[in-house]
C-alpha positions in Angstrom: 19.8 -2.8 23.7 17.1 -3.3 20.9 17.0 -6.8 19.5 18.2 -6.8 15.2 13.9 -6.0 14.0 12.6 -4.4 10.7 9.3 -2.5 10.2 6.3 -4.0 8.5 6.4 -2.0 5.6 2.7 -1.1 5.3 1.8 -0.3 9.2 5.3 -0.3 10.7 5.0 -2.7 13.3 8.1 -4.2 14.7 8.5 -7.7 12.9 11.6 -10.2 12.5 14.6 -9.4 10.4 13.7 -11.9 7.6 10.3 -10.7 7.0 8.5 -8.1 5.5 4.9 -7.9 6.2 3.4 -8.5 10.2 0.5 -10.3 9.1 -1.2 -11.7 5.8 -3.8 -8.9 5.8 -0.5 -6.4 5.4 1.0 -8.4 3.1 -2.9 -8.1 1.2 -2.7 -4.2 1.1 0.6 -4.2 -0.1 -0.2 -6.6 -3.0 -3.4 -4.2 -3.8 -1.3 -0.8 -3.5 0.8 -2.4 -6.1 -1.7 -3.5 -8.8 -3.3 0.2 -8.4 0.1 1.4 -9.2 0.6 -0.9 -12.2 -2.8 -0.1 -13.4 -2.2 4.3 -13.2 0.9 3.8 -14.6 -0.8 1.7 -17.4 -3.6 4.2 -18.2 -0.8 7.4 -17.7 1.2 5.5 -20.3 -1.8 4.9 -22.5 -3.0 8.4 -22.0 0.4 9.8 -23.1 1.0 7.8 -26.3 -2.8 8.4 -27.7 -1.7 12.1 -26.5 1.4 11.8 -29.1 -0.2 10.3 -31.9 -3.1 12.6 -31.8 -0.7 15.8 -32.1 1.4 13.8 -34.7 -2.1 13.2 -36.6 -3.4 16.9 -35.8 0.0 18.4 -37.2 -0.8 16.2 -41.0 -4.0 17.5 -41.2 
């Protein structure tokens, strides 16, 4: 039977229940996924809001 694993959970690798990354380098990517994530989400909110207020300022005009 298959010992009690998890998967890394940016390669997959097989790694120990009470762990989430295989190696620091995965554990790297992960953390650089998630600031790139943060940051589009960022400029999509900026994007959006400076989309609202220019329709809001068009529509006075």
């Amino acid at each position: 039977m298959v010992d009690d694993h998890k998967h890394c959970i940016v390669c997959g690798k097989a790694i120990e229940p009470d762990k989430f990354f295989c190696s620091p380098s995965c554990e790297d990517i992960f953390k650089k996924q998630q600031k790139r994530v943060a940051r589009s989400r960022l400029i999509m909110m900026i994007l959006i809001i400076a989309l609202f207020v220019s329709i809001i300022v068009s529509s006075y005009i």
